[in-house]
C-alpha positions as CSV (number, residue, x, y, z in Angstrom):
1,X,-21.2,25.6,12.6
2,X,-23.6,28.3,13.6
3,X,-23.9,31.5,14.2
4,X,-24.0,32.6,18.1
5,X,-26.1,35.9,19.5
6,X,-22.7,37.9,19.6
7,X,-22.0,36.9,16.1
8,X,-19.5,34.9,17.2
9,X,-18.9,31.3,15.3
10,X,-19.7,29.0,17.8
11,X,-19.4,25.1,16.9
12,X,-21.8,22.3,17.6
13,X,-20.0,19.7,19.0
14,X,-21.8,17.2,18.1
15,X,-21.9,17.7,14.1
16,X,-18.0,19.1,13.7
17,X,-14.7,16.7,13.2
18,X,-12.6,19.4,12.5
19,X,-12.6,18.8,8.8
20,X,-12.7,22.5,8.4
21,X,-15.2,21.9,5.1
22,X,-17.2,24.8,7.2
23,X,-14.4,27.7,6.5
24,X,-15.0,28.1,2.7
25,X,-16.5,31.5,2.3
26,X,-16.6,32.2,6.1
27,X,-15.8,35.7,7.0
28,X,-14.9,34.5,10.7
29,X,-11.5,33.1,9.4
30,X,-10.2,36.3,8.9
31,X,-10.7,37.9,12.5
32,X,-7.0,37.0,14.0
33,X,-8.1,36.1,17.9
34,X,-10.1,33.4,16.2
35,X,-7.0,31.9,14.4
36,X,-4.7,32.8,17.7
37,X,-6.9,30.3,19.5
38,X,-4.8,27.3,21.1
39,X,-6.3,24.0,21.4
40,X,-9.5,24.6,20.9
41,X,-11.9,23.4,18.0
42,X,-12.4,27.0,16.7
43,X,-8.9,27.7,17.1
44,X,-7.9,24.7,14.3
45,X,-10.8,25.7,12.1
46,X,-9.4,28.8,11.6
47,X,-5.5,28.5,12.1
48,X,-4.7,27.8,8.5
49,X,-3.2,24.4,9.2
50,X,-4.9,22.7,7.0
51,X,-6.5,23.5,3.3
52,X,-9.3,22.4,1.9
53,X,-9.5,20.5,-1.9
54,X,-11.6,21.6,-4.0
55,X,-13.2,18.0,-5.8
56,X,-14.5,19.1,-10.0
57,X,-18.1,19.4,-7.9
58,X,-16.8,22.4,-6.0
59,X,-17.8,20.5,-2.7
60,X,-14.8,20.5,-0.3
61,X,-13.1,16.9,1.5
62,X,-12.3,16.3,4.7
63,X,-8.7,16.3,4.7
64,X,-8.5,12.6,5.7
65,X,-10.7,11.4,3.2
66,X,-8.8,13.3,0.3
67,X,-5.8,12.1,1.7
68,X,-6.6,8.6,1.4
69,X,-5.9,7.3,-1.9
70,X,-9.3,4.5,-1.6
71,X,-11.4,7.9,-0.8
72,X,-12.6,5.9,2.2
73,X,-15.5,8.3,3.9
74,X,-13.7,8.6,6.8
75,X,-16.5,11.3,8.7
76,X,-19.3,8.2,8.2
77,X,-17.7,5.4,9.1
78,X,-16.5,7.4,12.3
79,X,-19.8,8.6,13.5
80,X,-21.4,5.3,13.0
81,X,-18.9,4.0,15.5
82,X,-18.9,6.6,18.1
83,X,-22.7,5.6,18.3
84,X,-22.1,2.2,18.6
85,X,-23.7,0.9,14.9
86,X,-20.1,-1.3,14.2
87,X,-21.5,-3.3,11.5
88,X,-23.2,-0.3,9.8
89,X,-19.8,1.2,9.8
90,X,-17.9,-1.8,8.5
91,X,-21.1,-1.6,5.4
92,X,-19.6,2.1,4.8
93,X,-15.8,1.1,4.7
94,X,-16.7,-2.0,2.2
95,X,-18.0,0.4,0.0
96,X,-14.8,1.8,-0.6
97,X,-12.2,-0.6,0.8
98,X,-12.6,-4.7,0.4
99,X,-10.6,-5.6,2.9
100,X,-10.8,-3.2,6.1
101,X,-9.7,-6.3,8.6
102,X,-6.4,-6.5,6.4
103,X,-5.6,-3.0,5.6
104,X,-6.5,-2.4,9.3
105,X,-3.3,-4.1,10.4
106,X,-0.7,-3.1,7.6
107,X,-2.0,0.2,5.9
108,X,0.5,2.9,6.8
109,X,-2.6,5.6,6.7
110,X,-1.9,8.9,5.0
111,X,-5.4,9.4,6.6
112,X,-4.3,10.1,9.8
113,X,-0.6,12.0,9.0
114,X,-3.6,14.7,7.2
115,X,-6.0,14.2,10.6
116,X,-6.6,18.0,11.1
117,X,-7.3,17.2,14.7
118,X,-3.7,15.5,15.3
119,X,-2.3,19.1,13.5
120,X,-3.9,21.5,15.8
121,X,-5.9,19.4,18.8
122,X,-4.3,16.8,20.7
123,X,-3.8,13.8,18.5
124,X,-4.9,12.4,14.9
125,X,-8.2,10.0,15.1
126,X,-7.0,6.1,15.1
127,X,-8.7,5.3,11.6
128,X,-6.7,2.8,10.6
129,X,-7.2,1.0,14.4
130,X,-10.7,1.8,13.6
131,X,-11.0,-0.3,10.6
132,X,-9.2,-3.3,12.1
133,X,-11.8,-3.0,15.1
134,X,-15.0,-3.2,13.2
135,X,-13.6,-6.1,11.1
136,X,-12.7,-8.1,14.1
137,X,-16.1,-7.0,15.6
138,X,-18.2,-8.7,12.4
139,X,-15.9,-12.2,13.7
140,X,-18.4,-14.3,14.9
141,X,-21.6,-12.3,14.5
142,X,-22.3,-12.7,11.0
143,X,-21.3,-14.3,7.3
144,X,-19.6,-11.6,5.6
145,X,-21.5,-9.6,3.1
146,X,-20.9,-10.3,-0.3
147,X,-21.5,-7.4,-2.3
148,X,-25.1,-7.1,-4.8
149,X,-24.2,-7.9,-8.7
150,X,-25.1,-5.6,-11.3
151,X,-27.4,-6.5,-14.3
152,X,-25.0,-8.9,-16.2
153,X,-23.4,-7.4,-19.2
154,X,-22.6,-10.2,-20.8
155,X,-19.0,-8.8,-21.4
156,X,-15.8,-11.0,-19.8
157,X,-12.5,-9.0,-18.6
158,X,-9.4,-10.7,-17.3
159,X,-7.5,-9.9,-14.7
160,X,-3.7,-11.3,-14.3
161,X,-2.5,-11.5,-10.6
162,X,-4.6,-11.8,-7.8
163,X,-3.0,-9.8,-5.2
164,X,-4.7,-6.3,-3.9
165,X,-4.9,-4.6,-7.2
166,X,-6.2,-7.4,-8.9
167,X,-8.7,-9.0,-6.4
168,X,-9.8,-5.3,-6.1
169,X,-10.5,-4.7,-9.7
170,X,-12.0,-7.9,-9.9
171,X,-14.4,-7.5,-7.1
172,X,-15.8,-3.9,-8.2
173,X,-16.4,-5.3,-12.2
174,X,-17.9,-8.3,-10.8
175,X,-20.2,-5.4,-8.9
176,X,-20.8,-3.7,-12.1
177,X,-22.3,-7.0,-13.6
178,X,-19.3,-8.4,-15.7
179,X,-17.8,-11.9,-16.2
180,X,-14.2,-11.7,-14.5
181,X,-11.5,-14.1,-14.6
182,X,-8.0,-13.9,-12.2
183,X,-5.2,-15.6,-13.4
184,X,-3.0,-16.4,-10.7
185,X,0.2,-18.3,-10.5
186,X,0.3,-19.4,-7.0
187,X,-1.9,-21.4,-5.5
188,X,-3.4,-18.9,-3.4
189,X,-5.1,-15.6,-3.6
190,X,-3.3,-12.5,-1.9
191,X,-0.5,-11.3,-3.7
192,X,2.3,-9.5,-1.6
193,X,-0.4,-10.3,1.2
194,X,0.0,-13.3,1.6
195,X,3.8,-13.6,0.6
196,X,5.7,-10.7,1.7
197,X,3.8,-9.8,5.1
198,X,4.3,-12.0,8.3
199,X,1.3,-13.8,9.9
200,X,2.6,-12.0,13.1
201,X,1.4,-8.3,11.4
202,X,-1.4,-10.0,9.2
203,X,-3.0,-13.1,10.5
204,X,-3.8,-15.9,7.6
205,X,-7.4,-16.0,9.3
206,X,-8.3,-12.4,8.8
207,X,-6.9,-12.3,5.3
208,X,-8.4,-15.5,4.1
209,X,-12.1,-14.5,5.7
210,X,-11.6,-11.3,3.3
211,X,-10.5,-12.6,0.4
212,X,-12.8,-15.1,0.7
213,X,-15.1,-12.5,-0.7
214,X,-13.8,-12.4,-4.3
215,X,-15.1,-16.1,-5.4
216,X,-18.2,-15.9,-3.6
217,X,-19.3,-12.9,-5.5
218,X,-18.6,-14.8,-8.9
219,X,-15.0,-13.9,-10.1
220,X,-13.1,-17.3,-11.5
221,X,-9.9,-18.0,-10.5
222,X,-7.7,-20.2,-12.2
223,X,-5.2,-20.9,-9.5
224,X,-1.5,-22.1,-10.2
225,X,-2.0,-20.4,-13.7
226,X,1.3,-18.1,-15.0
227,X,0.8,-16.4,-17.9
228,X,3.3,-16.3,-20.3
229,X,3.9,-20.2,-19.0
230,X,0.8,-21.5,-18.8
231,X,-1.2,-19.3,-20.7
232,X,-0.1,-16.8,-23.2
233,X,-1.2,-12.6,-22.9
234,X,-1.8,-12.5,-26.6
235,X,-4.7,-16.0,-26.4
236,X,-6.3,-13.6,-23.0
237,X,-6.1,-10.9,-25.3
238,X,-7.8,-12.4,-27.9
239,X,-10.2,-14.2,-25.7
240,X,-11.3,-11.0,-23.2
241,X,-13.0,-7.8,-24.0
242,X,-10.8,-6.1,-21.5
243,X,-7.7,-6.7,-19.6
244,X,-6.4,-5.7,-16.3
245,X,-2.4,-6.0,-15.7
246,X,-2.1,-6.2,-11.8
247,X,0.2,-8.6,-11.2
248,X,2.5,-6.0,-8.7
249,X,5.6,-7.2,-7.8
250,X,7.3,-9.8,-6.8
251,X,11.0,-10.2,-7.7
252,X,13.8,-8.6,-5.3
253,X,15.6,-5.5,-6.6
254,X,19.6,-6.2,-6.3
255,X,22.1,-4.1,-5.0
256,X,24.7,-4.6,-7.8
257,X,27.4,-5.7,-5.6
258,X,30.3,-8.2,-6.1
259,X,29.7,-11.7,-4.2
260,X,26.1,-10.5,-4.5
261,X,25.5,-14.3,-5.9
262,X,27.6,-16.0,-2.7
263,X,25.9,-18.0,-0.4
264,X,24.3,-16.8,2.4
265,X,22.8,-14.0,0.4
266,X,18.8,-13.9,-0.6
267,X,16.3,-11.5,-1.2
268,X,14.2,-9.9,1.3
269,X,11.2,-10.9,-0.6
270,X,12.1,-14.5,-1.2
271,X,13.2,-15.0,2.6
272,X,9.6,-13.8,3.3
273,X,7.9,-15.6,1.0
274,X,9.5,-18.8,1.6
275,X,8.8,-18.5,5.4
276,X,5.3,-17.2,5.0
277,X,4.3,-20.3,3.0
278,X,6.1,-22.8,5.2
279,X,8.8,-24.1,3.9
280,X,12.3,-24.6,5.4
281,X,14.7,-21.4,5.6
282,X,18.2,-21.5,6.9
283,X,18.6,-18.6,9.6
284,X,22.3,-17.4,10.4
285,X,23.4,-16.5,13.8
286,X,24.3,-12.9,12.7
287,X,22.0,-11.6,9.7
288,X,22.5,-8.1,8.2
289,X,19.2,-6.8,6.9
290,X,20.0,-4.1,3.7
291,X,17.0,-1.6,3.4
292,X,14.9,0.7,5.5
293,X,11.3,-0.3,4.4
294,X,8.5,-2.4,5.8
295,X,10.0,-5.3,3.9
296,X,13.6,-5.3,5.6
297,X,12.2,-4.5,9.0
298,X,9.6,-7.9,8.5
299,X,12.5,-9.6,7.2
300,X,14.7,-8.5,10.1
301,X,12.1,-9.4,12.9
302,X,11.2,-13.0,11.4
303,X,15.1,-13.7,11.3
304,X,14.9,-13.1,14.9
305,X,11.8,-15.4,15.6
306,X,13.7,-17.8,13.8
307,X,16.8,-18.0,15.9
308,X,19.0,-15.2,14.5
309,X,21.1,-14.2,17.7
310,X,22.1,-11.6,16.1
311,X,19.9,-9.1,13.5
312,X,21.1,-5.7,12.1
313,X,19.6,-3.5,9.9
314,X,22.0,-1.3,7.4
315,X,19.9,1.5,5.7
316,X,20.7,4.7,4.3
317,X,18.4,6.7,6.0
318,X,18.4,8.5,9.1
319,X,16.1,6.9,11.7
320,X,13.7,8.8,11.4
321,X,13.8,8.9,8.1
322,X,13.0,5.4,7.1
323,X,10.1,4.4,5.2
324,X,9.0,2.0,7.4
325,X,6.4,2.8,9.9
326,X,7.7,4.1,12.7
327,X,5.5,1.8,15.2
328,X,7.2,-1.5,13.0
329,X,10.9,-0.2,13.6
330,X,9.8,0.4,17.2
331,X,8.7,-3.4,17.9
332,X,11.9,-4.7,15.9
333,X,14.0,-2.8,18.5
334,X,11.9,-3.9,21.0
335,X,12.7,-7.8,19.5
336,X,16.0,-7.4,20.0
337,X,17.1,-5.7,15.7
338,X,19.6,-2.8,15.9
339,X,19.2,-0.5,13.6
340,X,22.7,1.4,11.6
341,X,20.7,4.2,10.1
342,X,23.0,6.4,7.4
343,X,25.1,3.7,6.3
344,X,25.4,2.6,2.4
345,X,26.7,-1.3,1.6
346,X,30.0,-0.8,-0.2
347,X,31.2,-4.6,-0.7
348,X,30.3,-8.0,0.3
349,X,32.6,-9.7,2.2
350,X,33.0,-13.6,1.8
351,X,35.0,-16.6,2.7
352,X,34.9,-19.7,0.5
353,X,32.2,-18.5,-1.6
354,X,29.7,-17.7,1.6
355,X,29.2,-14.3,2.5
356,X,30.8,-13.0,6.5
357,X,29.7,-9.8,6.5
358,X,29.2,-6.4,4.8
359,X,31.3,-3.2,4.2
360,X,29.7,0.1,5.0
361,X,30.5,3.3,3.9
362,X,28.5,6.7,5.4
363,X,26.0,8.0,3.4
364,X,25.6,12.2,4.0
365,X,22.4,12.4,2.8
366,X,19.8,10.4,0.8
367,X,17.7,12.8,-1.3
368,X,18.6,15.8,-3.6
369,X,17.4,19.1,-2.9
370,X,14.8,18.6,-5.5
371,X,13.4,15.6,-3.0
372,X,14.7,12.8,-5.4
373,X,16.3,10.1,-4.5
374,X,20.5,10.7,-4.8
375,X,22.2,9.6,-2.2
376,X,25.6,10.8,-1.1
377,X,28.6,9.4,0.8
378,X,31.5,10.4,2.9
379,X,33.9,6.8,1.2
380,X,36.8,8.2,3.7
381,X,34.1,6.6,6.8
382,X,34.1,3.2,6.4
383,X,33.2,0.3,8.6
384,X,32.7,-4.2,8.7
385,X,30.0,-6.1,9.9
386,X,30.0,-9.3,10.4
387,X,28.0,-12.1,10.0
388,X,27.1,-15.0,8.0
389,X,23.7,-14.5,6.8
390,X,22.7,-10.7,3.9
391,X,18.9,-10.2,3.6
392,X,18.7,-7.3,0.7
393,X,15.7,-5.8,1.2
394,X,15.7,-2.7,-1.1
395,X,12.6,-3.5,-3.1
396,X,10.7,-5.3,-5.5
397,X,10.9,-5.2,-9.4
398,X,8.2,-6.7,-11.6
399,X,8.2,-10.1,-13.6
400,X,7.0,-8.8,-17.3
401,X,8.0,-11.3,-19.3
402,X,5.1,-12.3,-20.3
403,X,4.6,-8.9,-21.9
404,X,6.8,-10.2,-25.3
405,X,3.4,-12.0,-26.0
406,X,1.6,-9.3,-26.8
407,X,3.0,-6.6,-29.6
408,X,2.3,-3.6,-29.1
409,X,2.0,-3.3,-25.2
410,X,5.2,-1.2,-24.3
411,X,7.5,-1.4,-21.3
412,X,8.9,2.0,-19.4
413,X,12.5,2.2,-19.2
414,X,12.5,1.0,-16.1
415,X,10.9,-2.4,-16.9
416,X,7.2,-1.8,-16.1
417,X,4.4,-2.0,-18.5
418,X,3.9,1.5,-19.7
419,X,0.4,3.1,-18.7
420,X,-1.2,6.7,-18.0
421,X,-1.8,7.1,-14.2
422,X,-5.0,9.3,-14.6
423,X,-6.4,6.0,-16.4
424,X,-4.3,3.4,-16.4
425,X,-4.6,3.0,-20.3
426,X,-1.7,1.2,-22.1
427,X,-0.6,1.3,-25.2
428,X,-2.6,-1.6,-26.3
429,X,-6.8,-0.6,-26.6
430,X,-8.7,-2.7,-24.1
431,X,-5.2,-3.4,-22.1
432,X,-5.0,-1.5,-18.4
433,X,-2.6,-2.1,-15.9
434,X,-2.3,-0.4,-12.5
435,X,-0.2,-1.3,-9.1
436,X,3.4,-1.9,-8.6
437,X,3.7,-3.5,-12.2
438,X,3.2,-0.2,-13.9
439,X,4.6,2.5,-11.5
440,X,6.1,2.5,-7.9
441,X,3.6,5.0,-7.5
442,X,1.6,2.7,-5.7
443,X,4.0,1.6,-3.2
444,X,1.5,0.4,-0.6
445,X,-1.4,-2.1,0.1
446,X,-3.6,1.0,-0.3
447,X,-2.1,2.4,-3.5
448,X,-2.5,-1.0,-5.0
449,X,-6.2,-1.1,-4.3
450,X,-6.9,2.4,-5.0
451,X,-5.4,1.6,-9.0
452,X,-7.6,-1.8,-8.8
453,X,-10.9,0.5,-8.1
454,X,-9.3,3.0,-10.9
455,X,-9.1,0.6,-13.3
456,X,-12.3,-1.0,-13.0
457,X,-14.3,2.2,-13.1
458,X,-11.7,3.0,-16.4
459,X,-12.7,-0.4,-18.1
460,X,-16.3,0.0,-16.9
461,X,-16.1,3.2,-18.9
462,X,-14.5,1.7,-21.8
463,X,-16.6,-1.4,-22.4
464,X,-19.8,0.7,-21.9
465,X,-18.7,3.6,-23.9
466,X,-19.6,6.3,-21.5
467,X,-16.9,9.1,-20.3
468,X,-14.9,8.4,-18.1
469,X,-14.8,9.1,-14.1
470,X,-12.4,12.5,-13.4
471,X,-9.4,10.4,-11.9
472,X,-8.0,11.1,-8.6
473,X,-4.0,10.6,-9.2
474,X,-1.5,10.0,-5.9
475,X,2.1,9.9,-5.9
476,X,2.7,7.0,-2.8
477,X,6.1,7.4,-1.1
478,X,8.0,4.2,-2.6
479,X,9.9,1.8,0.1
């Protein structure tokens, strides 16, 4: 911004994204026809729409960049492709984000919801489309980059799961010059990735290309490898100078509901997972999806693509309340899913031990009026579905078995290994965990990857004996 001959603020066009880092300590903000402006650049500098966040530096963010929980420099990348440099703007994102070509497809980008621009202007900047773009771009132009090593420290940290968290960790240690090994019990690298998304959102091309990157910058990966099976946490422990817990996860939450166990009821996650890695799964003619998150509405559309005539999604939300992204409900209607927003499963209905359909009763309202989740009901409004196939789809809960291994290493009381989310510490020195298996806090792709980056700049820390980074802590809506 400068100053114009009228003493006027007048802004260079060229230089401003509405970011509004330019208010702090500007006297113009407080002359009102300024802030009355409509539509206009200066008008959303000075409306008050937006705040700024002060970082420990006193420098102020862009909105967008402090909303995203990577930190992704959203004003660089942005300017690089407005001027046509793609591949220099990919070479940005990677700084921050591993897998732009991935997270360009599925991330549900708190980025934009905080795009000043889509508050006050017209509409938010596509950031997350932006990502996907200058991944595709790099296709067939050149190798991807695999990032410079550090000096070796001759220090070796293990990592247990190699989904986002983990392959994110393991990448940014492997940066800093240590030895790092993934333990991984599938025979793939991805995670929730590779197992709970469909190829039709994330194509197995882009994600292999990216993950590609984590054993060609050095990190081991001992495939088909589950610890507390194969391996034992306490002989890692023993064996590592550090260790990450990232292992997300990866079991289906259950509803608690009689004939829950009858035929023609599975998972949400399982249905995906079994799909996504090709093997056979039984469709029914008339499925019943249970949940309103990404997970249900995947499971819901692949039930269609599979020959379901007949897909319905029960959720206790309103519509437009649901946790899924808007644009995924919108293409499962568009495929043929009906959605029954405000409706709670009450019983599963059954007929020689196989399950022919559900009954609902109305839920009021979902949250509390402290914004927890409590849902309510009306049981007087009641209905039946029917059908012959129940997808639950109400989340995932970790596997931590494995944990018993180890004494010391505690569990929360909700069955996640227990860890501080400023640094990820557990209750066990040299032991971190981050990602779905130590809070839902994470909830998304990004959240995940944003605790692997966490905890590798937390063990980087510990190992080297220096202070620790000032952690930057989000609380992730949970689907």
């Amino acid at each position: 911004m400068v100053e114009g001959r009228t003493h006027r603020p007048v802004i260079d066009a060229d230089a401003c994204h509405t970011c509004k880092a330019c208010v702090r300590g500007c006297p113009a903000e407080f002359i009102p026809e300024y802030r009355r402006e409509a539509h206009s650049l200066r008008g959303a500098l000075y409306s008050g729409q937006a705040s700024v966040t002060r970082q420990p530096d006193g420098d102020a963010l862009p909105p967008c960049q402090e909303a995203c929980p990577a930190g992704l420099k959203t004003l660089q990348y942005v300017r690089l492709i407005a001027q046509g440099r793609y591949l220099e703007a990919l070479d940005v994102i990677r700084e921050e984000l591993p897998f732009p070509g991935v997270l360009g497809r599925i991330c549900h980008h708190p980025c934009e919801e905080a795009c000043l621009r889509g508050k006050k202007v017209d509409d938010a900047v596509s950031l997350c489309v932006l990502k996907r773009f200058v991944a595709d771009y790099e296709v067939g132009k050149r190798e991807m980059p695999v990032p410079a090593m550090g000096a070796q420290k001759g220090m070796r940290v293990a990592v247990i799961g190699g989904g986002p968290s983990g392959m994110t960790c393991a990448l940014y240690l492997r940066k800093a010059g240590y030895g790092v090994t993934i333990f991984e019990s599938r025979d793939r690298l991805g995670g929730m990735l590779s197992l709970g998304v469909p190829p039709y959102r994330l194509p197995r091309q882009m994600l292999e290309r990216e993950v590609s990157v984590i054993e060609k910058a050095g990190v081991e990966v001992r495939y088909r490898t589950k610890v507390g099976r194969d391996v034992s946490l306490k002989e890692i422990y023993e064996t590592s100078d550090a260790v990450y817990i990232g292992c997300g996860s990866q079991q289906g939450s259950l509803l608690g509901l009689v004939h829950e166990d009858a035929a023609g009821v599975v998972s949400g996650i399982d249905f995906l997972s079994r799909t996504n890695e090709g093997r056979p799964a039984h469709v029914g003619e008339r499925v019943m999806v249970i949940g309103g998150g990404n997970v249900a509405v995947d499971a819901a559309v692949t039930a269609r693509r599979l020959g379901a005539k007949e897909v319905r999604i029960v959720c206790l939300e309103k519509r437009e309340e649901m946790a899924a992204g808007k644009g995924e409900v919108d293409r499962a209607a568009a495929e043929g899913v009906k959605v029954l927003p405000a409706w709670a499963p009450q019983r599963i209905l059954i007929d020689e031990g196989r399950a022919k359909g559900i009954e609902l009763v109305r839920c009021t309202s979902v949250f509390d009026g402290a914004g927890k989740f409590s849902p309510a009901y009306n049981r007087k409004v009641t209905r039946i579905v029917r059908g012959d196939m129940v997808i639950v789809a109400i989340g995932q809960a970790p596997d931590v078995a494995f944990v018993g291994d180890l004494p010391g290493l505690e569990l929360t009381s909700e069955g996640r290994v227990k860890s501080d989310p400023a640094t990820l510490r557990t209750t066990l020195p040299g032991v971190f965990a981050g990602g779905d298996v130590a809070s839902p806090r994470a909830g998304t792709a990004i959240g995940a990857i944003a605790d692997g980056k966490k905890a590798a700049s937390q063990i980087n820390a510990y190992l080297s004996g220096q202070a620790a980074p000032a952690p930057r802590v989000f609380e992730e809506k949970v689907t």
